[in-house]
C-alpha positions as CSV (number, residue, x, y, z in Angstrom):
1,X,0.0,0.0,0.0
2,X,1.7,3.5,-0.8
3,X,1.0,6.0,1.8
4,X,0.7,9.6,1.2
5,X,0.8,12.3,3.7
6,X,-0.1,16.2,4.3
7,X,2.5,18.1,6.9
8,X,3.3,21.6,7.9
9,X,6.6,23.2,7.2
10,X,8.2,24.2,10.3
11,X,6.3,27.4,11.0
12,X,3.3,25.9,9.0
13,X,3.8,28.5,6.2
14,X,3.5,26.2,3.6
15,X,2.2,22.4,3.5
16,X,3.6,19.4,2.3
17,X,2.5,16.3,0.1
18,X,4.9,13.4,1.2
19,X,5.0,10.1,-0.4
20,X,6.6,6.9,1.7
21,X,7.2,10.0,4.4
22,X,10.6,11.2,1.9
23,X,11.1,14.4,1.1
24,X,8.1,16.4,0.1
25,X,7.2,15.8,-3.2
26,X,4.5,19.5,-3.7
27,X,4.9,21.9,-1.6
28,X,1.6,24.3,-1.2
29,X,0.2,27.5,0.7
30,X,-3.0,25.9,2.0
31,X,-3.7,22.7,3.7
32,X,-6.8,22.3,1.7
33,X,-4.6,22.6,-1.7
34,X,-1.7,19.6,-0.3
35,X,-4.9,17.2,0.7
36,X,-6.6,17.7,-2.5
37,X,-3.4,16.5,-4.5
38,X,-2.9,14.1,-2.1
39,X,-6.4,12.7,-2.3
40,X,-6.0,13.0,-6.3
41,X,-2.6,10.9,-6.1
42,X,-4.0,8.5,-3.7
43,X,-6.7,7.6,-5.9
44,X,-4.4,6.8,-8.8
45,X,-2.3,5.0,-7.0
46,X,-4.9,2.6,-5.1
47,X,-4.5,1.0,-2.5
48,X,-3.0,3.9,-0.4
49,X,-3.7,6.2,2.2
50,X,-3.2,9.4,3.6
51,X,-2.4,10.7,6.8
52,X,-3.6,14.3,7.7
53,X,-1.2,16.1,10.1
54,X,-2.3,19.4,11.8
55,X,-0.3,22.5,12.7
56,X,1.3,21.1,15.5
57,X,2.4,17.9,13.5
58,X,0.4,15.8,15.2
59,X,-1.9,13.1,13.4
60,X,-5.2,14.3,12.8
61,X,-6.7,11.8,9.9
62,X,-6.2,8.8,8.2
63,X,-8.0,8.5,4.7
64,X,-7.6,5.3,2.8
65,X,-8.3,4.6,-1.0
66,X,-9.0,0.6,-1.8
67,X,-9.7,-0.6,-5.6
């Protein structure tokens, strides 16, 4: 199963789309903007998941995607 996830930079001025927690693959201003791409690689990648990290980096959500 790949796993995707969405994390704050540092100061949570930007957010990241991870894949297999490497370095960030998209980098964008808005949570909202990382979880879409990662909900729109996720599903082309099935099965996955994503985990949703808040400000504080700590985990919020975990969204799977099955065939």
């Amino acid at each position: 199963m790949k796993e995707y996830s969405v994390v704050p930079n540092k100061d949570s001025s930007a957010w990241m789309v991870k894949i297999e927690d490497v370095s960030p693959v998209h980098s964008y201003n808005t949570k909202m903007e990382a979880i879409d791409k990662a909900k729109e690689l996720a599903v082309e990648d099935k099965p996955s998941k994503i985990s949703l990290y808040d400000g504080n980096q700590e985990l919020e959500d975990v969204l799977t995607f099955t065939s």
